[in-house]
Structures are given as structure tokens and as C-alpha cells.
C-alpha angles and dihedrals in degrees: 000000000000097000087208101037106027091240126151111242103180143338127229115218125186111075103109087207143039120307112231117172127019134200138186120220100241095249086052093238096116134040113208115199129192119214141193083221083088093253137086112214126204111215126189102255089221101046104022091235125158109248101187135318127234116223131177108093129120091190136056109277113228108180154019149181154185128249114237095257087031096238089128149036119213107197132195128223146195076217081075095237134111112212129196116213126175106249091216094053108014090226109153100251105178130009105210095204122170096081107114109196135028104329105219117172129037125180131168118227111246094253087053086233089112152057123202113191126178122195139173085261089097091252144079119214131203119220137197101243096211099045110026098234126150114246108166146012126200123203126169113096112101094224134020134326116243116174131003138200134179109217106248094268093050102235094109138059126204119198127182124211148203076226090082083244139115121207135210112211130196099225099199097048107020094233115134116240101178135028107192116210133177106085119102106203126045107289122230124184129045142197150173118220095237093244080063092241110109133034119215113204125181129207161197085241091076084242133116113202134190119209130186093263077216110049101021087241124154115245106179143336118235098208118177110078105105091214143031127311126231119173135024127183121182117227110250086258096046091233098121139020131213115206127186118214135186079245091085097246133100112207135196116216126197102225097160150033119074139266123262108261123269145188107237102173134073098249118108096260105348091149117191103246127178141251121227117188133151140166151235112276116217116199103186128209121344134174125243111262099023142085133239121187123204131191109212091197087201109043111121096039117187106194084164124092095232128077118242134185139243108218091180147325117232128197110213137175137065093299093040087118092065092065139058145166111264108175135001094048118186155272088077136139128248116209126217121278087007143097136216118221114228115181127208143211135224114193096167104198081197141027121262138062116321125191135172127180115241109220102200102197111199129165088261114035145357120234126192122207131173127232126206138196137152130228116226137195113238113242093198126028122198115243103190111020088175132053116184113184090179130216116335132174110274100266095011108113127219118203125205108197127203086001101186095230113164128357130215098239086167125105086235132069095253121201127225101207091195151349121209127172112242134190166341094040100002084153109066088040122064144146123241093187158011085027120114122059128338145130133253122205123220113295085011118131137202124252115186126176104223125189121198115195112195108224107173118010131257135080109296140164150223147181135229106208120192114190124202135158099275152095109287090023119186105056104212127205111194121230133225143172141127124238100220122184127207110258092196095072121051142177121202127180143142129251110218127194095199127223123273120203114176148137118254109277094024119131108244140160135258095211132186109184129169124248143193085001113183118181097004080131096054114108115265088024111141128270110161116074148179132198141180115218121201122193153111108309098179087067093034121057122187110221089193105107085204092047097092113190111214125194130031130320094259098060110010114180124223130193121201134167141189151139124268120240115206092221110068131040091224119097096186147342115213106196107222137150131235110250137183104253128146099297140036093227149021144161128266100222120197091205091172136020134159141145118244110206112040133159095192142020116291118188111215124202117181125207124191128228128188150224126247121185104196128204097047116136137190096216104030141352133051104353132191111262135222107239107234101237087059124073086200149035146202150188141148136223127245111011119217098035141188127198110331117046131193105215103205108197130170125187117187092205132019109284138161112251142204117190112184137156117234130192115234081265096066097247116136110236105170132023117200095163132028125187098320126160110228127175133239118287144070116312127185115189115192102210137185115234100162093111080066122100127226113281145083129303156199124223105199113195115182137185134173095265102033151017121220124179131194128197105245112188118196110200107167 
């Protein structure tokens, strides 16, 4: 499209399926898609060309982007796996394997180091984007990750989840600094203003919000699109923002600049000014040879009532080259009676006392401010920042004795008072001796014998943090070693719910038992598991008071855990009882399962079972009932389903009515109903769903007054 008139410029055509994520190379000259055809495809961005396809995935692939100098595409997959091509030649350059479940979101950071990736796994992972390793992992949101965005200078990761909830993530450390709420349906899309100050998030909800990227506080609330919201992308100068929804429609919102100047009060000429203000900046102590950042929250203040506007910030002076902007780069707004947070950097190339003088340029006034900081000699210097103990066999241990970790440079004995393992693994990795507290005397170094013990396989990391009275405390050595399991032995089984078949009131079993089992008696095989189950709460009811059910009626999801025991075929018994609820029958879905401690490689299969309540009859006896919070409900026979589908739907009042079938990605694939006015009373719609693959669905029904939704699962 013409950015400027709306008018189509070219179509590609190619992909076989739907498109579902776009990217632009960073010099504009190529356009990557992502496909559910199982492919991502690169065009030329002035002919609409194909360049080259890449193939080799056995999922939908969701999304794609462009490395900062564009020498490379990362791609995401249903396959849940993020792959790394080079954009020129098309040749796989890194597999990004350990998600273990749909991966959904992929971003580079701005300086193209790392990889951020975000899967229905529950976690994001970072990734280092020339090796492949695995640096972080992010865990929080209580559902799956959906989109994911690093903030323009890179310190900070954004992820999006089916949870209604937005994260701010730390992306050095891992550590979340923000959790965004407000939004009351999964949210999608994700963006930085591209000053790093605001946060843009899209929703089911049909709404866009901005939030203060610093404090997690909600700026202002787009309302106007009728359906959800997928994607949001901030203009270069963060002014407006355009915005995609299910509704049909893309829409560009003006978010900045501001409005022209105005008299508001009743006095001949009394016109609204503002009042620019700021302040010094103090850095503190830094060592010679590092970096500290530091967020002044203040420091463009506005006490007037009128906006005005930040052009630019200067450093000046002899030692302007030891400090820099950091965030919060102009040109910005300040509102009235507000303030914007910049943050700076001292990086002292000597010791001593450095100072620069910050010239703040705005369309009324210039202010000048000093900022401060002091070079310090280190007093302890780091000798081997990183430890790799390589790959080792999952629960086999690999000891480095008398490992030269930090050195007393000072002229004084210093004292560690004490050293502590920290994340993100500070589990797998520990010390067995010369750890603790001691002191080093000058020129002295540490020598710690250090064990890693592999318990899941997969690269991971750790630090070694040795903390002492001092500038740059604590001393961190960074972790690293790989979990590898033994591909010659192998143990395969299948994990079975088991059918249920009651009357309404009886006493039954939610039962989880293990089937067609091979090498569950080799050494190293699994015996601690964990699985999450899906199905009809209002016929099945729990009677563990532990055993917490999460999500809707309709599709209530359960976790559950254990160990093994060789001796029986049954992995677990939940005790429940058969209950009257809005259907007769539903599946018992085993959305999740893995075992947690294995020493090999163990192949899972999962097979569903379902729920059947007897004795319900259409024309007497026991009947499904409407809740009384609903003015609706709804159910389907059989589920799953094949090719033919019995739609059971109940209003208590007139109401007008849309019955679609959506895929787990909220797109609508089949409409048996639009916009209809039915009357109060019981339906059944025998549909034909045979033109609809294998896979997992959604049934929408919507009134005007309430939207209720059913899992449909097709198995041909």
C-alpha cells in the first residue's frame, strides 16, 4: 500500500495458505512472509518478485523478522521451533530447539546479538543470535506467550499473552520489572514507541492500550474497532499509531504532537503557557572500564498547563564523551502538570570526577543542567567472566577444580563476604568448595571448585556472584553447560485419559493410565511427570480440594503431576463426581504432558478420552440446563466430531445470534449463522463440517448481550 494515499502497489502471490506475519528488510528493499502453507517466503519490495522459499517446516509458520543489518531472517513455527536463514542465500543457519510447545512470536534485539522468542509453552526464551545458545528463559504468564518486542535501546522485553496480560521484561537479567493489566481478553500485538517510553498492546478485547513502558501505568485507551486487534506498529516518530483488527479494517491513530495554543480563560489575552523545568543528574561512583545506567524518573518536568516539546538533549564539556542518552531520546512532549523519564550512561575511561554540561532544547526555552559522575579504580577485576562446562549426559556431574575466577587488584586485602549462585538456572550449577566468605590479599586470586549436574537437557546458564564492600559489587562470573541424553536408548509410551461413561450424581474417575510402553525400565528413563488436563467442568466435578480448575466451564483446565511407579500402568486417579451441566458429553483433552526428569530420550504420545453423562433425554427425564448468569447456552454432538455436527443452542429471551468456528488462532473458519434474530427457546443445527481439517477449534456464539464459546475438536 501507498503509506500516504491507501493505494494498493502490488500483490504477492505464492503462499498456498493463509499469511500470517510481514516483515520489511531494514534498507526496504525486501519484503519476508510467513505462511501457514509451512513455508516463509523472501519478495523483492519493487517488483513483487519471489526471491527464494524456505521450506523445512513441519508446522505453520507465524512469524518472521529481519535481523538489524538484514543479513538474516529468524522465523517462528507451530513446529515449535525458531529457525535462523541468511536472507542473500536462504541456507538454515541456527535451529533454536528447547520450546516445547507452538512457538508464536520472534524479535531481534536492536543491536541484532540477540534473539527473543515467545511460545505456548508458558515462556519466552532469549537466545544468543550467532550461536544459537540459549541465554534466558522467561516464565511468569499463566498461559501462552503470543508477541514479543525488545524497547529501541535493547534493556528491556516485552511479551504479550493469552493470559490478558502484557510483561516487562529485564533483558539482561531476566527479572520482570513490569506486569501490565487492564485488558479483558488474551492480548495479541506489541510495540515500543520508538523514544522507549510507552508500550502499545492490542487485544481481543477490540481495544489498543498505551502504558508508561516505566511505571506500567495506563496512558490511554483506543476504543472503536468492533473485533479483536491483532497487530500495532508505532510511526518512526511515535505520533500515530496503525493498528489491524478481525473487524476488517486497519486504522491509524494520532497519539502526539501538540495542539495548537489557546486562551482558556476569560481574560483578554491570558493565554495558557508552559513551564519547563529539569534538573542535575548525579551518577555516583563507576569503575573504569564499565558502564552504569541510571533512570532519572523527573527529569523533563512541565508545572505549567500547557505541553511543550523536547527537540533534543546535548552533552557538552571536556568529559561529554563519558556520557550518553540512553532512553528517553528526544524529540518527546511533555504534558502539562507531568514529567518524561531519560536515562544516562557513564562509561569513565579514568578515575577521578567527571562532569558535562546537558543542554535540553524545547520550542520555548533552553535549559542547561550538569551532570556528574566519578571514575573509580576497580579494586577487583574478573579473570574468567565465563565458565563452559560443555555438554554432559542429563544427571551425570562434571566437576572444575581450582577454577581462577576474580583478582584483588587493590592496594588493600579486600573481603568477599559472601558468594551465592544466582539464575537463571542457580540449581544445576553450584560450588563444593572455596565459596562462602573469605578474604583476598592484594594480587591474591579466587580458586573455586565448581560442579554442574545436568538435570533436563538443553543448553542453560547460570551466575557466580561474589559480593564485597565496593564499587561494581557483586563480581559476576557468568555460567554455562549443556543437559544431553543418550539417543541410543529410548523409551516410548502413550499417555491415555481414559473414558468416562455415568449417570448424573455417580462417583467416577478421572484416570490417566500408561499404554504400549517400551524402555520405561532402562536406566535414566522418566519418572516424574506433569500433565495439563482440558475438559467440561459443569458435568465433571473435582472432589480434590488441591486439584484447582482454571479457565471456563466449557473447557476447564486442570494441572496435575506425579511419579511413575513401574509397577502399575496407572499414572493417576482423580477421584470426581458426574454432575448435570450444559451438555451430555465432552472430551477429556491431555493438552500438555511431559516428564520432567529424564536421562534419555522418551517419546510421548497422548491420547483423549471423554466424558458421557447417561440417562439425558431430549423429551423427558433429566435435561441440560441454562446457568443462570447466562442468557444462552451452548454445546455440540458428538465431540469430537467428524464430518457431520449437531450445534445445541438455548436462549432464555429473543436475541439476535452469530454462530461461527474459529481455529486456536482466532481466525473464523466457518459461519453457520450471521446476525439472525431467533426467539426464545431450545435450536439444534446439523452442520457440515467435513471441508474442515484435523485439529482443535473454537465454536463463537454471540448475541447482543453475550459471547459464549465451546471447545470443537475435528479427528477424521
Amino acid at each position: 500500500m501507498d503509506a500516504n494515499t491507501g493505494v494498493l502497489i502490488r500483490t504477492l502471490n505464492g503462499h498456498t495458505n493463509s499469511v500470517f506475519d510481514i516483515a520489511y528488510s531494514p534498507d526496504g528493499s525486501r519484503i519476508a512472509t510467513a505462511s501457514y502453507d509451512y513455508t516463509a517466503r523472501a519478495w523483492d519490495a519493487n517488483t513483487g518478485s519471489l526471491i527464494r522459499t524456505l521450506t523445512g517446516y513441519t508446522g505453520w509458520v507465524v512469524g518472521i523478522a529481519y535481523s538489524p543489518d538484514g543479513s538474516r531472517i529468524a522465523t517462528a513455527s507451530w513446529d515449535r521451533i525458531a529457525r535462523v536463514w541468511e536472507a542473500n542465500t536462504g541456507v538454515l543457519m541456527l535451529t533454536l530447539t528447547g520450546h516445547t510447545d507452538y512457538v508464536l512470536g520472534i524479535a531481534y534485539s536492536p543491536h541484532g546479538s540477540r534473539i527473543a522468542t515467545t511460545s505456548n509453552d508458558r515462556t519466552a526464551r532469549v537466545w544468543d543470535a550467532n550461536t544459537g545458545a540459549l541465554m534466558l528463559t522467561l516464565p511468569g504468564h499463566t498461559s501462552g506467550f503470543r508477541g514479543v518486542a525488545y524497547s529501541p535501546d535493547g534493556s528491556r522485553i516485552a511479551t504479550v499473552s493469552f493470559d490478558t496480560t502484557a510483561r516487562v521484561w529485564d533483558a539482561k537479567t531476566g527479572a520482570l520489572m513490569l506486569t501490565l493489566k487492564g485488558h479483558t481478553g488474551p492480548v495479541f500485538g506489541i510495540a515500543f514507541n520508538p523514544d522507549g517510553i510507552s508500550i502499545a498492546t492490542t487485544s481481543h478485547d477490540s481495544t489498543v492500550r498505551v502504558w508508561d513502558a516505566y511505571t506500567g501505568a495506563l496512558i490511554r485507551t483506543l476504543t472503536g474497532h468492533t473485533d479483536w486487534v491483532s497487530g500495532v506498529a508505532y510511526s518512526p516518530d511515535g505520533s500515530r499509531i496503525a493498528t489491524a483488527s478481525h473487524d476488517n479494517t486497519a486504522r491509524v491513530w494520532n497519539i502526539g504532537g501538540a495542539p495548537p495554543q489557546e486562551d482558556v480563560s476569560d481574560a483578554v489575552f491570558s493565554i495558557v503557557a508552559p513551564s519547563p523545568a529539569s534538573q542535575d543528574v548525579e551518577m555516583q561512583q563507576c569503575l573504569v572500564g564499565s558502564d552504569r545506567d541510571s533512570l532519572v524518573s523527573t527529569f523533563a518536568r512541565n508545572d505549567g498547563t500547557y505541553p511543550y516539546r523536547v527537540d533534543s538533549i546535548t552533552i557538552v564539556g571536556a568529559d561529554a564523551s563519558q556520557f550518553s542518552l540512553v532512553s528517553g531520546i528526544p524529540p518527546f512532549t511533555v504534558q502539562s502538570s507531568s514529567s518524561r523519564a531519560v536515562e544516562f550512561r557513564f562509561s569513565p575511561t579514568s578515575i577521578g570526577t567527571k562532569t558535562a554540561q546537558l543542554i535540553i532544547f524545547t520550542q520555548s526555552d533552553t535549559l542547561r543542567q550538569m551532570i556528574r559522575g566519578e571514575g573509580v579504580a576497580p579494586s577487583l577485576v574478573v579473570l574468567s567472566d565465563v565458565i563452559d562446562f560443555g555438554a554432559l549426559h542429563v544427571g551425570v556431574p562434571k566437576d572444575t577444580l581450582h577454577a581462577i575466577t576474580i583478582k584483588n587488584v587493590g592496594n588493600a586485602p579486600l573481603s568477599i563476604t559472601a558468594t551465592r549462585h544466582a539464575g537463571p538456572n542457580d540449581v544445576d550449577f553450584s560450588t563444593l568448595a572455596g565459596g562462602g566468605s573469605f578474604t583476598l590479599a592484594q594480587g591474591d586470586t579466587a580458586k573455586l571448585d565448581l560442579r554442574f549436574l545436568p538435570s533436563d537437557a538443553g543448553r542453560t546458564s547460570g551466575r557466580l556472584l561474589f559480593e564485597y564492600n565496593g564499587v561494581g559489587s557483586p563480581a559476576t562470573v557468568q555460567l554455562f553447560g549443556e543437559g544431553t541424553v543418550n539417543s541410543l536408548d529410548t523409551a516410548r509410551t502413550t499417555v491415555v485419559a481414559q473414558d468416562i461413561f455415568a449417570q448424573a450424581g455417580e462417583r467416577v474417575n478421572l484416570t490417566l493410565t500408561l499404554q504400549k510402553q517400551t524402555g520405561m525400565q532402562l536406566t535414566g528413563a522418566p519418572t516424574k511427570w506433569y500433565a495439563r488436563i482440558r475438559y467440561n467442568s459443569s458435568i465433571l466435578f473435582v472432589e480434590q480440594n488441591s486439584s484447582e480448575c482454571s479457565g471456563s466451564a466449557d473447557s476447564c483446565m486442570l494441572e496435575l503431576t506425579g511419579t511413575y511407579n513401574p509397577a502399575s500402568n496407572e499414572l493417576i486417579s482423580v477421584p470426581c463426581i458426574a454432575t448435570l451441566g450444559n451438555t451430555d458429553n465432552s472430551s477429556i483433552i491431555i493438552d500438555d504432558f511431559r516428564w520432567a526428569n529424564s536421562g534419555i530420550v522418551t517419546e510421548t504420545l497422548t491420547q483423549d478420552g471423554r466424558i458421557q453423562i447417561n440417562g439425558i433425554c431430549d423429551d423427558g427425564g433429566a435435561r441440560l440446563y441454562i446457568s443462570a448468569k447466562n442468557s444462552t447456552s451452548l454445546t455440540t454432538r458428538p465431540n469430537p466430531t467428524q464430518n457431520t455436527m449437531e450445534i445445541h443452542y438455548g436462549l432464555r429471551e429473543p436475541l439476535t445470534i452469530t454462530l461461527e468456528l474459529l481455529n486456536m488462532m482466532g481466525q473464523v473458519v466457518q459461519t453457520f449463522v450471521s446476525n439472525k434474530a431467533e426467539a426464545a427457546g431450545g435450536y439444534v443445527l446439523t452442520t457440515d463440517v467435513s471441508a474442515i481439517g484435523n485439529g482443535a477449534y473454537q465454536l463463537r456464539l454471540i448475541t447482543n448481550k453475550e459471547t459464549l464459546t465451546t471447545r470443537v475438536d475435528v479427528v477424521k
